[in-house]
Jmol script that loads the backbone (N, CA, C; Angstrom):
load data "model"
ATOM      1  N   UNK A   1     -23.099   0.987  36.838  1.00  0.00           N
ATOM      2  CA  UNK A   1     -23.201   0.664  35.424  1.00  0.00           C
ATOM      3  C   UNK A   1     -22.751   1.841  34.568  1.00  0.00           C
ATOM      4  N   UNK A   2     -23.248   3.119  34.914  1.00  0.00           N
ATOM      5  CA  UNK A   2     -22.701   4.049  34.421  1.00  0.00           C
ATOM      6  C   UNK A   2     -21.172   4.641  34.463  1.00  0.00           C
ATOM      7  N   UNK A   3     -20.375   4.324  35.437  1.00  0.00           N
ATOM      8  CA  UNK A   3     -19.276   4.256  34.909  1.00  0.00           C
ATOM      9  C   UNK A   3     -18.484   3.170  34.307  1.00  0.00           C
ATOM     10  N   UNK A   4     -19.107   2.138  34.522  1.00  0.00           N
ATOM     11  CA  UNK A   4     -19.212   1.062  33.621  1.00  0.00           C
ATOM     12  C   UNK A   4     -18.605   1.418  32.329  1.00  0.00           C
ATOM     13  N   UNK A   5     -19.987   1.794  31.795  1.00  0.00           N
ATOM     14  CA  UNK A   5     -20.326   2.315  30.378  1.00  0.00           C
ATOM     15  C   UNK A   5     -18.948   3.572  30.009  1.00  0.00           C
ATOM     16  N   UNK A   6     -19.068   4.489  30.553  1.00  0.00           N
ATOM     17  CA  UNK A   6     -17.659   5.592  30.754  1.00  0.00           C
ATOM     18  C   UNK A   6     -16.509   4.969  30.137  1.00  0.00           C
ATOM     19  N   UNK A   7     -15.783   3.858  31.183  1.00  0.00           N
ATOM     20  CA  UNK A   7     -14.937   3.330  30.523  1.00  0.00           C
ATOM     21  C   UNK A   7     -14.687   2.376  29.695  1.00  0.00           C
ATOM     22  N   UNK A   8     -15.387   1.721  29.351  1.00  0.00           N
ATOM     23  CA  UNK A   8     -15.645   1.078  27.613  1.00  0.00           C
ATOM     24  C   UNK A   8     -15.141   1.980  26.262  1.00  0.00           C
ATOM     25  N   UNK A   9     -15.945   3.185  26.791  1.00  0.00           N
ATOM     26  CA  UNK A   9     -16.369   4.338  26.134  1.00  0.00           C
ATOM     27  C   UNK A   9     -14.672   4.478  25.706  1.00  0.00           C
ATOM     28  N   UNK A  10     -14.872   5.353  27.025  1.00  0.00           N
ATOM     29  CA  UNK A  10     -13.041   6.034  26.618  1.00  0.00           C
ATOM     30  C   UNK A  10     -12.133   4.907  26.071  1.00  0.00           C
ATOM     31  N   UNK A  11     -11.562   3.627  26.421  1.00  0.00           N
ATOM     32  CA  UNK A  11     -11.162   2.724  26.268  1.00  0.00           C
ATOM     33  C   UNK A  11     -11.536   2.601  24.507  1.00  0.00           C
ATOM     34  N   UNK A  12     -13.212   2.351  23.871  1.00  0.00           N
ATOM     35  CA  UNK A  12     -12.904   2.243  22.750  1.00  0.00           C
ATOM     36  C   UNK A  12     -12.224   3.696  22.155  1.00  0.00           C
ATOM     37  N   UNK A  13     -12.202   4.987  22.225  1.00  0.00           N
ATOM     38  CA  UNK A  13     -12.204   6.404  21.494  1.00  0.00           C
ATOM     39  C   UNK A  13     -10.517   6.216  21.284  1.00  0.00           C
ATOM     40  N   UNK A  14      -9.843   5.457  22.610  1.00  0.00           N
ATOM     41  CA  UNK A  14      -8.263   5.757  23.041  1.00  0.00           C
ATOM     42  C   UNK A  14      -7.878   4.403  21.818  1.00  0.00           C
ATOM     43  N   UNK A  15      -8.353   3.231  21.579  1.00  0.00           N
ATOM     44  CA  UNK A  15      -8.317   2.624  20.624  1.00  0.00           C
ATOM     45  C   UNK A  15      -8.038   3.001  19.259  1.00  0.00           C
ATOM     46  N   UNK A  16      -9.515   3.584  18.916  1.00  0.00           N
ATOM     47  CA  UNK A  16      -9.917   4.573  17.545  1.00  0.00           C
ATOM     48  C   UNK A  16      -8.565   5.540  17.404  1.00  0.00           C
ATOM     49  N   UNK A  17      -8.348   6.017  18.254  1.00  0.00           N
ATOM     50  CA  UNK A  17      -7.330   7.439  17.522  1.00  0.00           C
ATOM     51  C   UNK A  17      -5.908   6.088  17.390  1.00  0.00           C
ATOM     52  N   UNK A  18      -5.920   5.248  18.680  1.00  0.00           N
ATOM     53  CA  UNK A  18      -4.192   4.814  18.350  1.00  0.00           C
ATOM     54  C   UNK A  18      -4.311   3.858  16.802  1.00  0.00           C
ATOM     55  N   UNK A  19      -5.099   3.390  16.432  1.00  0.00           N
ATOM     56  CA  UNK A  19      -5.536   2.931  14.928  1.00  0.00           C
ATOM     57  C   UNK A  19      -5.263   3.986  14.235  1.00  0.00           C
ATOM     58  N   UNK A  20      -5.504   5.004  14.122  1.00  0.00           N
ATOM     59  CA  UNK A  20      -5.714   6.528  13.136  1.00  0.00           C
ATOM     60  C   UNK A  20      -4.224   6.569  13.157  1.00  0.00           C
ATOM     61  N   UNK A  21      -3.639   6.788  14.411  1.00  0.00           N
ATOM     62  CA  UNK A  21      -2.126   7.342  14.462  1.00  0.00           C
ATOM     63  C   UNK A  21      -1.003   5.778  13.899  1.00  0.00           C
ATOM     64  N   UNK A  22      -1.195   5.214  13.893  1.00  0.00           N
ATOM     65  CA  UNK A  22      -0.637   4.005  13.580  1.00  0.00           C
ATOM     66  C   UNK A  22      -1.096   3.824  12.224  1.00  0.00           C
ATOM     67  N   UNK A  23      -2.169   4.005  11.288  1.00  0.00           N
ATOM     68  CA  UNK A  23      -2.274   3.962   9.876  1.00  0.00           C
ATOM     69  C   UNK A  23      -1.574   5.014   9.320  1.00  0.00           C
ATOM     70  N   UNK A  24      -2.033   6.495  10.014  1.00  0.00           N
ATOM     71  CA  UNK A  24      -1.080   7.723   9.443  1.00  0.00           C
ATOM     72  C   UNK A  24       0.555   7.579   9.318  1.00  0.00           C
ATOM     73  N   UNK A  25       0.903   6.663  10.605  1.00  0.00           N
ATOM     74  CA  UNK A  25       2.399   6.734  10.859  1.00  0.00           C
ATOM     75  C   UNK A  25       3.135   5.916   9.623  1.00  0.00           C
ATOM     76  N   UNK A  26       2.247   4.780   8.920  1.00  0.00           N
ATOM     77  CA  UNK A  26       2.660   3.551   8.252  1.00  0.00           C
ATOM     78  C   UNK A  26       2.264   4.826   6.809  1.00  0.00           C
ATOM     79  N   UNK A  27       1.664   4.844   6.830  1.00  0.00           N
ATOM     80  CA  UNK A  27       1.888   6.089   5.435  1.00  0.00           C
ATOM     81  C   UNK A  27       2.809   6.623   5.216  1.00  0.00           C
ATOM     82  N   UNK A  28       2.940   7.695   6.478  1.00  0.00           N
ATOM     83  CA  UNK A  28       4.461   8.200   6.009  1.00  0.00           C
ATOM     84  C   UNK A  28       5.836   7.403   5.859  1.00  0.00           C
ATOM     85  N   UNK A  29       6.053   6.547   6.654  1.00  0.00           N
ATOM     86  CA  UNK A  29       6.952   5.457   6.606  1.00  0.00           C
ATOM     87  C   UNK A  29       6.814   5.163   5.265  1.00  0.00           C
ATOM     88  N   UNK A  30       5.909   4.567   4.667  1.00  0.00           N
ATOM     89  CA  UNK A  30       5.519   4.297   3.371  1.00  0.00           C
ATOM     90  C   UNK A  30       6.343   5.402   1.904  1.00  0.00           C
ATOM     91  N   UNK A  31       5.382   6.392   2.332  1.00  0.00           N
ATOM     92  CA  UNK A  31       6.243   7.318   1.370  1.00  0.00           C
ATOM     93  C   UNK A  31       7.527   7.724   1.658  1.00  0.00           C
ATOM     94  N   UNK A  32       8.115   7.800   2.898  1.00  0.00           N
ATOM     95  CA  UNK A  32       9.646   8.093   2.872  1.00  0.00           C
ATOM     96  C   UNK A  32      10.314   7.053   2.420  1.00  0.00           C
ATOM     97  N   UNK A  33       9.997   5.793   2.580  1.00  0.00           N
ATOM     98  CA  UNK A  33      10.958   4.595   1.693  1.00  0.00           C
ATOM     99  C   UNK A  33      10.666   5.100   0.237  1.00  0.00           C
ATOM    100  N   UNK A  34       9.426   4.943  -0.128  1.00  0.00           N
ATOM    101  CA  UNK A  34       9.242   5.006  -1.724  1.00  0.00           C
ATOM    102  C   UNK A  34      10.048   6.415  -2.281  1.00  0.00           C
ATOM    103  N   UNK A  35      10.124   7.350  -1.925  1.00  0.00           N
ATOM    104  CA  UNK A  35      11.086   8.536  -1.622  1.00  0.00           C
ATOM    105  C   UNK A  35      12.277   7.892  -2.044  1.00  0.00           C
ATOM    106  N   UNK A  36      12.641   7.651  -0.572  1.00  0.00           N
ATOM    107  CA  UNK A  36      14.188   7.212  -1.217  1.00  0.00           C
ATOM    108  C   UNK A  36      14.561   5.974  -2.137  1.00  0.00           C
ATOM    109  N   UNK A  37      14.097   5.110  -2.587  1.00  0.00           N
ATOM    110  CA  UNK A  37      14.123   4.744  -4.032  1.00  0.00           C
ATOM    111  C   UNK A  37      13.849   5.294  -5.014  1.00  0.00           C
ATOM    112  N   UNK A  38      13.055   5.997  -5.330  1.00  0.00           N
ATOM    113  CA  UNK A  38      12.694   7.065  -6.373  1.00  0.00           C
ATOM    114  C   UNK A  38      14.593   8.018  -6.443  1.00  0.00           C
ATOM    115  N   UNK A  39      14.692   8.255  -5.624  1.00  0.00           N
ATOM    116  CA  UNK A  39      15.923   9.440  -5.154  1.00  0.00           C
ATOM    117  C   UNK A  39      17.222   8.644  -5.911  1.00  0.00           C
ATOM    118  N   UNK A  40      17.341   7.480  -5.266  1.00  0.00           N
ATOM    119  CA  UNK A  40      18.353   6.312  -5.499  1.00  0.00           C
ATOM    120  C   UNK A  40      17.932   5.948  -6.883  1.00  0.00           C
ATOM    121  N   UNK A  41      17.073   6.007  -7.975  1.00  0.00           N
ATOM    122  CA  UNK A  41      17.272   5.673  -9.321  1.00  0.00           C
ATOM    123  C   UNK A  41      17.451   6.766  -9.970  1.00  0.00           C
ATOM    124  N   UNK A  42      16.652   8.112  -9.757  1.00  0.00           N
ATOM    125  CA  UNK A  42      16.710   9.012 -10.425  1.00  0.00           C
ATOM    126  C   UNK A  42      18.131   9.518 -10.262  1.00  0.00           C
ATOM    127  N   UNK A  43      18.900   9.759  -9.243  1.00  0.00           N
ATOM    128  CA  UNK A  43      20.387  10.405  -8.581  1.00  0.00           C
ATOM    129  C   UNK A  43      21.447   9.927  -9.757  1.00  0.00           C
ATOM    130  N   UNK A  44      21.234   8.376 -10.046  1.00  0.00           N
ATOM    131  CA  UNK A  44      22.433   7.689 -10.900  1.00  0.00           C
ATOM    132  C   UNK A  44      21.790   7.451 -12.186  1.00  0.00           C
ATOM    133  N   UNK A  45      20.425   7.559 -12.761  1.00  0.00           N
ATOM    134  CA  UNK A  45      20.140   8.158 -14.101  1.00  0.00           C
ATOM    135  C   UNK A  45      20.258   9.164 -14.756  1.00  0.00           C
ATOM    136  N   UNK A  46      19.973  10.733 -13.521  1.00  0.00           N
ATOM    137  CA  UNK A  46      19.806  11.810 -14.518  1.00  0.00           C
ATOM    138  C   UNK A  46      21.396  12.035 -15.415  1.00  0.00           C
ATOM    139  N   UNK A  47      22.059  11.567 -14.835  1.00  0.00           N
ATOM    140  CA  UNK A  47      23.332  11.467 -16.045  1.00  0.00           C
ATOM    141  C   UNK A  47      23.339  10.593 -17.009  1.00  0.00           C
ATOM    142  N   UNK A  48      23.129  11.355 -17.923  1.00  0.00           N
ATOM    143  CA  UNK A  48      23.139  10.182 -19.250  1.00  0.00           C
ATOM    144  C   UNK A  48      24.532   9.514 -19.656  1.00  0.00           C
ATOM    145  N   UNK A  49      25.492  10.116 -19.228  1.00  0.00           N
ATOM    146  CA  UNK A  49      26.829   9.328 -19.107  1.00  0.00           C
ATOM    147  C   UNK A  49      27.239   8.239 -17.783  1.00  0.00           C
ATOM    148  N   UNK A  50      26.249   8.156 -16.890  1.00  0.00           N
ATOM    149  CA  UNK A  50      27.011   7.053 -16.202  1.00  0.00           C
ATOM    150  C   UNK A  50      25.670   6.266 -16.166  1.00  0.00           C
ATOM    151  N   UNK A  51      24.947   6.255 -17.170  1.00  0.00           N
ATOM    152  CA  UNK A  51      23.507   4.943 -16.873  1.00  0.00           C
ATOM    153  C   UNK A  51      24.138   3.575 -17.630  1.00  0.00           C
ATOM    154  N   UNK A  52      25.449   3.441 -18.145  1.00  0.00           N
ATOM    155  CA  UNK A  52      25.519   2.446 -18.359  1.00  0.00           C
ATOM    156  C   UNK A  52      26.664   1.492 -17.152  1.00  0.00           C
ATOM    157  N   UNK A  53      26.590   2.190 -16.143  1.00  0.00           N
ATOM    158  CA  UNK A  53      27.359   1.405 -14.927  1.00  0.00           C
ATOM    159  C   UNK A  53      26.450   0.895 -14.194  1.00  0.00           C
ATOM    160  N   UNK A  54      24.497   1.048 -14.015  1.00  0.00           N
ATOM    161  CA  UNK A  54      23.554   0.345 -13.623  1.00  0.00           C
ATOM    162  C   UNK A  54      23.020  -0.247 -14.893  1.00  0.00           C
ATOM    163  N   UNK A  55      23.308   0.019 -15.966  1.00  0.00           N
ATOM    164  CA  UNK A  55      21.634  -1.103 -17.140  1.00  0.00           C
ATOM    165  C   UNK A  55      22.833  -2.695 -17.146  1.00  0.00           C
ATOM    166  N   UNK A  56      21.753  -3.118 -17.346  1.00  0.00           N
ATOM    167  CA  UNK A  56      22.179  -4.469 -17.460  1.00  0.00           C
ATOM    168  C   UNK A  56      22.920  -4.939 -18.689  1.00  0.00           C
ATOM    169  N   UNK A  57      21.796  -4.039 -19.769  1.00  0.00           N
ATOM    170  CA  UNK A  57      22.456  -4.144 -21.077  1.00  0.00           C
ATOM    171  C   UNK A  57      22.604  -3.037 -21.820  1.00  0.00           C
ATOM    172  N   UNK A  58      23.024  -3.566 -23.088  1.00  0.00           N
ATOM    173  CA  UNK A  58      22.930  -2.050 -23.959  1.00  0.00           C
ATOM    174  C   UNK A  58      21.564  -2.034 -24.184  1.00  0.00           C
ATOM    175  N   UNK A  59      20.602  -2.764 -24.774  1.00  0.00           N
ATOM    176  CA  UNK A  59      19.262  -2.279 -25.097  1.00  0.00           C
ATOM    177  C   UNK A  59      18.591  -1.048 -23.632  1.00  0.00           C
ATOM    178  N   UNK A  60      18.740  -1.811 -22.425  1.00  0.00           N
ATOM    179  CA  UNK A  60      18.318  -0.706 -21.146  1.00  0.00           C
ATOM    180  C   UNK A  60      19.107   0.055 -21.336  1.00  0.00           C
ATOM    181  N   UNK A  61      20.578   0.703 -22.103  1.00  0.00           N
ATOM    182  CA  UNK A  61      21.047   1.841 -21.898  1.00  0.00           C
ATOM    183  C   UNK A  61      20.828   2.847 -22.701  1.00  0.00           C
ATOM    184  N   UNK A  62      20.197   1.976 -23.965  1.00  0.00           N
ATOM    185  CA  UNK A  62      20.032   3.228 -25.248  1.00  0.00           C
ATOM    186  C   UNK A  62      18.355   3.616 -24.653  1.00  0.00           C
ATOM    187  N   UNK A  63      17.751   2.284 -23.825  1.00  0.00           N
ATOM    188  CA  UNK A  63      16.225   3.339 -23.532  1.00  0.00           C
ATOM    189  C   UNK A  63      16.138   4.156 -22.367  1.00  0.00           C
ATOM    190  N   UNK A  64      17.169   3.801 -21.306  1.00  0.00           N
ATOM    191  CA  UNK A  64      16.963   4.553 -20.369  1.00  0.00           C
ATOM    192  C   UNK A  64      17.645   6.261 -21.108  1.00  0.00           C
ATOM    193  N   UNK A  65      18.469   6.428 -21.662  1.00  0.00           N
ATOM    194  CA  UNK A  65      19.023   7.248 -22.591  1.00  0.00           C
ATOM    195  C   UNK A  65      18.451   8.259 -23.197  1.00  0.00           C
ATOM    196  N   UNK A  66      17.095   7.745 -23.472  1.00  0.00           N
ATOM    197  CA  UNK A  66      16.257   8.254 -24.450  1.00  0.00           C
ATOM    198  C   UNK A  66      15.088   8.823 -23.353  1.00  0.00           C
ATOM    199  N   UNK A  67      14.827   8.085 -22.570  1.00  0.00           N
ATOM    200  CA  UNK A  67      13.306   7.990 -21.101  1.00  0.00           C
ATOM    201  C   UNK A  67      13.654   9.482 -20.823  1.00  0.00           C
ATOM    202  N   UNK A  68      12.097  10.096 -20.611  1.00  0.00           N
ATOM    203  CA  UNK A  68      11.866  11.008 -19.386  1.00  0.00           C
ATOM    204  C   UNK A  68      12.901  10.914 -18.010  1.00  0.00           C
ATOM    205  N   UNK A  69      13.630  10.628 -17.412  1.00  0.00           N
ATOM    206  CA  UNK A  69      14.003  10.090 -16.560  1.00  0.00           C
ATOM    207  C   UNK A  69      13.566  10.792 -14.731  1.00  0.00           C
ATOM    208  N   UNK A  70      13.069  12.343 -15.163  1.00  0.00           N
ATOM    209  CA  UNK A  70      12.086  12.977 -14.041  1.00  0.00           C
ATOM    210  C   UNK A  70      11.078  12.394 -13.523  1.00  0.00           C
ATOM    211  N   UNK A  71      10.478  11.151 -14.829  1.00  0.00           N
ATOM    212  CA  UNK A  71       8.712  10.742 -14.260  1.00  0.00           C
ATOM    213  C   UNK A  71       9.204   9.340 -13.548  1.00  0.00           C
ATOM    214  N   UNK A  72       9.158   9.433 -12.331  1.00  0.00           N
ATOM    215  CA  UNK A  72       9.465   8.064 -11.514  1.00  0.00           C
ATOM    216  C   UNK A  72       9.039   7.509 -11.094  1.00  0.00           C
ATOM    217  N   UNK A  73       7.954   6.248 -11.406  1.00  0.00           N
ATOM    218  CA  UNK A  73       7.078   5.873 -10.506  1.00  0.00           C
ATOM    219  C   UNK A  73       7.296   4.161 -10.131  1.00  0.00           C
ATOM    220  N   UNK A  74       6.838   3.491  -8.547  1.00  0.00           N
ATOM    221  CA  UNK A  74       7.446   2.593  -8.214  1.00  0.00           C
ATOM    222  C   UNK A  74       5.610   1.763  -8.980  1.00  0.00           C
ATOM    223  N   UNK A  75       5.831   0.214  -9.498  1.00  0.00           N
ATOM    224  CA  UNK A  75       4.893   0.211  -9.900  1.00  0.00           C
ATOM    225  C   UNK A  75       4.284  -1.194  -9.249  1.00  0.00           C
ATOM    226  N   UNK A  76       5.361  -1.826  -8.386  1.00  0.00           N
ATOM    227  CA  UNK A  76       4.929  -2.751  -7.471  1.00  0.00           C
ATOM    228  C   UNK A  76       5.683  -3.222  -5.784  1.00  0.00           C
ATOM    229  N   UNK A  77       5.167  -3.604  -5.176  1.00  0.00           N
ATOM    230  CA  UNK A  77       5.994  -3.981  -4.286  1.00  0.00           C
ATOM    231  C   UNK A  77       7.353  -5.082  -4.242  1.00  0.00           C
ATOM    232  N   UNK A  78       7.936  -4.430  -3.350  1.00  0.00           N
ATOM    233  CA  UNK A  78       9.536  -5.328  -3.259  1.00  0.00           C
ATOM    234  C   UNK A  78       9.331  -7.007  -3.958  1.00  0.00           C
ATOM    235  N   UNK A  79       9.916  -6.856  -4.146  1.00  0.00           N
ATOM    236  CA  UNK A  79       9.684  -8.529  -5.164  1.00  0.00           C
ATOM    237  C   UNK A  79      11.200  -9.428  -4.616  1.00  0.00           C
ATOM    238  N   UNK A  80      12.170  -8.362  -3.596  1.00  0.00           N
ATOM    239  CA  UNK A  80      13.732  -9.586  -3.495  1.00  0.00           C
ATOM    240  C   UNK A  80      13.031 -10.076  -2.013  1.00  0.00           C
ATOM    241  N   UNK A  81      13.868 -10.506  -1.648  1.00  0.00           N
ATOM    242  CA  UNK A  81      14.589 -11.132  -0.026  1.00  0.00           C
ATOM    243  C   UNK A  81      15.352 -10.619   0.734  1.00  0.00           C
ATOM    244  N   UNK A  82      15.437 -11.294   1.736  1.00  0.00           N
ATOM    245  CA  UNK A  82      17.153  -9.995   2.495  1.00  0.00           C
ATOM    246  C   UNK A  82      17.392  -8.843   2.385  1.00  0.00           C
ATOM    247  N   UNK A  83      18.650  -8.743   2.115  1.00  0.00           N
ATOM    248  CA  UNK A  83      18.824  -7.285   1.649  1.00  0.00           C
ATOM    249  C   UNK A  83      19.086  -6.612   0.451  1.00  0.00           C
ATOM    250  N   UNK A  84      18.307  -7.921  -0.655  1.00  0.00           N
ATOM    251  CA  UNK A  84      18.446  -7.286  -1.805  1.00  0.00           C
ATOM    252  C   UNK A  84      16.657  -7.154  -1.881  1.00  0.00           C
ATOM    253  N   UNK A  85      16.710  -5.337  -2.741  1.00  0.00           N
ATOM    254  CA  UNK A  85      15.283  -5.256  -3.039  1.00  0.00           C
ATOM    255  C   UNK A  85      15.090  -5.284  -4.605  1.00  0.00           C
ATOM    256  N   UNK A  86      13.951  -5.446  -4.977  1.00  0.00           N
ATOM    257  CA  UNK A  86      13.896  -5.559  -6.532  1.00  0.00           C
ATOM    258  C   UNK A  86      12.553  -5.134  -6.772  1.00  0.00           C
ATOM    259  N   UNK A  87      12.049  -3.796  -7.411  1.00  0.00           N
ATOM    260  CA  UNK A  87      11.151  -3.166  -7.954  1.00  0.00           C
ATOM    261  C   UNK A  87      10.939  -3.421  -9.056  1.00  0.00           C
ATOM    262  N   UNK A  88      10.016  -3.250  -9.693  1.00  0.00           N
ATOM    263  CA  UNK A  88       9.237  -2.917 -11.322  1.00  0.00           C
ATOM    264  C   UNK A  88       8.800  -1.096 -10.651  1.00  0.00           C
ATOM    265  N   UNK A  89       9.914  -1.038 -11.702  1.00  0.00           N
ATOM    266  CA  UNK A  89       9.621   0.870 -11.362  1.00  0.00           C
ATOM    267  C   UNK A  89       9.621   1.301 -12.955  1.00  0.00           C
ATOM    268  N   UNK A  90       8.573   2.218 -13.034  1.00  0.00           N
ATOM    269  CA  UNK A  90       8.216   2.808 -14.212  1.00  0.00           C
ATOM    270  C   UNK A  90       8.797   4.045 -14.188  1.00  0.00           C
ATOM    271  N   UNK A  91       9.957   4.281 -15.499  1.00  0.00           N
ATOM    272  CA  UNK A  91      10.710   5.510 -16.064  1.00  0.00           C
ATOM    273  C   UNK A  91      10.393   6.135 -16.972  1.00  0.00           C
ATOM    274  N   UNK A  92      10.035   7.301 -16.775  1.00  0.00           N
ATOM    275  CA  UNK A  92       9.266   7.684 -18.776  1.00  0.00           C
ATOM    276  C   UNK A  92       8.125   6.848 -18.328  1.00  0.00           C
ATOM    277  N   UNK A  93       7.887   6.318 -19.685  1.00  0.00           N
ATOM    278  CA  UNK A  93       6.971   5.726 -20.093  1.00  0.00           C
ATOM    279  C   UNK A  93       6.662   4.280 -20.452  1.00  0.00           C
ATOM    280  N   UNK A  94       8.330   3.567 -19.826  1.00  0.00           N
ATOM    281  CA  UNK A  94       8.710   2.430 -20.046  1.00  0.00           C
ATOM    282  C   UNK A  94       8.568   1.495 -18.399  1.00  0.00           C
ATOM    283  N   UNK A  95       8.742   0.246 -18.368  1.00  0.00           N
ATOM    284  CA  UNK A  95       8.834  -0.596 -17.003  1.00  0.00           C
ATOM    285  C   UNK A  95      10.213  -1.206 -17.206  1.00  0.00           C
ATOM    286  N   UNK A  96      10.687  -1.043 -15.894  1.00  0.00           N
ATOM    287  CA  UNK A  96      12.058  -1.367 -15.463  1.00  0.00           C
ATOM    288  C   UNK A  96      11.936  -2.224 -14.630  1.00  0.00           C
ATOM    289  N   UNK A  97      13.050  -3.429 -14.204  1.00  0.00           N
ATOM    290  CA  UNK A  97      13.166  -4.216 -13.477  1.00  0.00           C
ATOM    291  C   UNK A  97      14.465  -3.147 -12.656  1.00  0.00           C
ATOM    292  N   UNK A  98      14.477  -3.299 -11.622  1.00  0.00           N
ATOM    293  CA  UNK A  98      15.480  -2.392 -10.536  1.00  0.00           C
ATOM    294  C   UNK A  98      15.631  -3.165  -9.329  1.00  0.00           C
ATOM    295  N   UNK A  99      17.311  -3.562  -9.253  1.00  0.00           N
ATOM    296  CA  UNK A  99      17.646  -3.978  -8.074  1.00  0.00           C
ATOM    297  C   UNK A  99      18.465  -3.499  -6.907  1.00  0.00           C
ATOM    298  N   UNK A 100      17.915  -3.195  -5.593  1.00  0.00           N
ATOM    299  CA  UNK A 100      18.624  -2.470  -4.597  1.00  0.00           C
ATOM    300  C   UNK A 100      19.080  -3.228  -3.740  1.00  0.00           C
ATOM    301  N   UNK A 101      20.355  -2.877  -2.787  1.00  0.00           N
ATOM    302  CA  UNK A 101      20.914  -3.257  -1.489  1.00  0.00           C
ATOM    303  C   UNK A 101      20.470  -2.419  -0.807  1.00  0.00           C
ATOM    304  N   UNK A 102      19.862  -3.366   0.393  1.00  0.00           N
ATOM    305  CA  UNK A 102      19.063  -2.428   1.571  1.00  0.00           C
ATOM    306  C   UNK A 102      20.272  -1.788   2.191  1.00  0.00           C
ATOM    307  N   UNK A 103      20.318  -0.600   3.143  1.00  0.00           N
ATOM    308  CA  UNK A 103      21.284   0.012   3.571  1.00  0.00           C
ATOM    309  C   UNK A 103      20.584   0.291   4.945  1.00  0.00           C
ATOM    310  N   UNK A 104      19.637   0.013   5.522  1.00  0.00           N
ATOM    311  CA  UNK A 104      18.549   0.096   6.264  1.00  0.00           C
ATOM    312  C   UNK A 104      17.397   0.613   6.418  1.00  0.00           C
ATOM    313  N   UNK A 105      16.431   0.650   7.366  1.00  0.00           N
ATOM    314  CA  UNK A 105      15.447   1.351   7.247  1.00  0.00           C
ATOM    315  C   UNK A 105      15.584   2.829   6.655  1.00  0.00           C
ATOM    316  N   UNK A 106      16.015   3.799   7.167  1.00  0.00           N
ATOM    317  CA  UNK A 106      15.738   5.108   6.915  1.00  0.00           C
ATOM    318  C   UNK A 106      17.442   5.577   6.253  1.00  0.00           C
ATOM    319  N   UNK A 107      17.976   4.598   5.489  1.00  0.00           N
ATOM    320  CA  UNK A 107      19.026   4.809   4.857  1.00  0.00           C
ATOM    321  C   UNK A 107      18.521   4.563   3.257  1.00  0.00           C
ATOM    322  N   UNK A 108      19.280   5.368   2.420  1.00  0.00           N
ATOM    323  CA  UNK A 108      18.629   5.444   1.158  1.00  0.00           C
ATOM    324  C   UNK A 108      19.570   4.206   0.423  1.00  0.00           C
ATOM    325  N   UNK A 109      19.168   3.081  -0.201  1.00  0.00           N
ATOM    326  CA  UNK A 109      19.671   1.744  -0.555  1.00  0.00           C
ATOM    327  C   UNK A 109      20.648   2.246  -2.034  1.00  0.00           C
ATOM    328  N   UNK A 110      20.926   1.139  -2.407  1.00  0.00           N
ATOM    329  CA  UNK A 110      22.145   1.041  -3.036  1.00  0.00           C
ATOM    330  C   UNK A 110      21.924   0.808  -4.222  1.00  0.00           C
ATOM    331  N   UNK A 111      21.937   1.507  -5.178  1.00  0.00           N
ATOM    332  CA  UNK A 111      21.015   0.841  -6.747  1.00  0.00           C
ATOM    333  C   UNK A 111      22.261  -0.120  -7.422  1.00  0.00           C
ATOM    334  N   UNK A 112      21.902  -1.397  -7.647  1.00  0.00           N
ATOM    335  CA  UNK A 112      22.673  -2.440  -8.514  1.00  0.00           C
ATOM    336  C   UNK A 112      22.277  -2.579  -9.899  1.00  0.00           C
ATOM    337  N   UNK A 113      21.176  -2.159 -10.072  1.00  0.00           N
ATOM    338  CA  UNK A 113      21.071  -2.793 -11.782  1.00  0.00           C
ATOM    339  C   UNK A 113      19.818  -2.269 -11.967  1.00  0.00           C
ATOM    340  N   UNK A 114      19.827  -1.693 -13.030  1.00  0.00           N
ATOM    341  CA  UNK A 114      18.433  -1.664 -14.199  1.00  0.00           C
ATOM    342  C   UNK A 114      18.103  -2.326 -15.504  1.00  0.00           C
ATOM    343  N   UNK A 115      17.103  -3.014 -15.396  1.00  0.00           N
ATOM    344  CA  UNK A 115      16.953  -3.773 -16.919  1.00  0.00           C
ATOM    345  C   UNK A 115      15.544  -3.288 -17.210  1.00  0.00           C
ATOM    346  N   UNK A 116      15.404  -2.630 -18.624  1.00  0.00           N
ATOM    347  CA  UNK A 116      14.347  -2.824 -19.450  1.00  0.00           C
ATOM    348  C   UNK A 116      13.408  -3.821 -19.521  1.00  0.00           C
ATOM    349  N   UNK A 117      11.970  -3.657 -19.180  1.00  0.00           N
ATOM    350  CA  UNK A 117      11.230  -5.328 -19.222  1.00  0.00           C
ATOM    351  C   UNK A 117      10.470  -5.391 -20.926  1.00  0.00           C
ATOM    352  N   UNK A 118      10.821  -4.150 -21.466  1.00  0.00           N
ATOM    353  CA  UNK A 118       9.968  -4.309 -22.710  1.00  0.00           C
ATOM    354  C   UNK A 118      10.565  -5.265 -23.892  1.00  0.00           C
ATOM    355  N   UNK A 119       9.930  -4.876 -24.814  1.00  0.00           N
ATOM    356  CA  UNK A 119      10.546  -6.036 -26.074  1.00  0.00           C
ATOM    357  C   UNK A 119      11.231  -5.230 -26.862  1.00  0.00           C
TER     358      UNK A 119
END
end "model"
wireframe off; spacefill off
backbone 0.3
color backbone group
């Protein structure tokens, strides 16, 4: 019975850590995608001369224009299909609609379009 008990034991502990290492691993995975979208909007904004080859319109070009464009934050999960992705990512102080072509997992995607969601 007692080694019984032993290997239960070890069996649950070898469980416990591969849970630990498998939540830690999905984290970082996590932040290296969100990374490289952050990278992929900020890269083709911080020029204020080529943000009007991603805004959709002129209203997103005179605000992205004007935006913080350093403060980058993603503000929901993927919202496309396939291999198009589509964020609500917050610039400045404003919410953006943002659409990407996946390029793959650990490839940094393809920015297609930014639109302003405000009024």
């Amino acid at each position: 019975m007692n080694k019984r008990l032993k290997r239960i034991c070890d069996f649950l502990i070898t469980l416990f850590v591969l849970i630990i290492i498998g939540i830690a691993g999905f984290k970082v995975f996590d932040d290296y995608g969100e990374s490289l979208l952050k990278n992929a909007v900020y890269s083709k904004i911080k020029q204020k001369n080529t943000v009007h080859k991603y805004s959709v319109n002129t209203k997103t070009d005179k605000k992205l224009i004007n935006e913080n464009t350093e403060l980058i934050s993603i503000e929901s999960d993927n919202q496309g299909s396939g291999n198009i992705l589509y964020y609500i990512i917050k610039i400045g102080k404003s919410d953006y609609g943002v659409m990407f072509k996946s390029a793959g997992l650990s490839k940094q995607p393809k920015l297609k379009g930014i639109k302003y969601l405000g009024k």
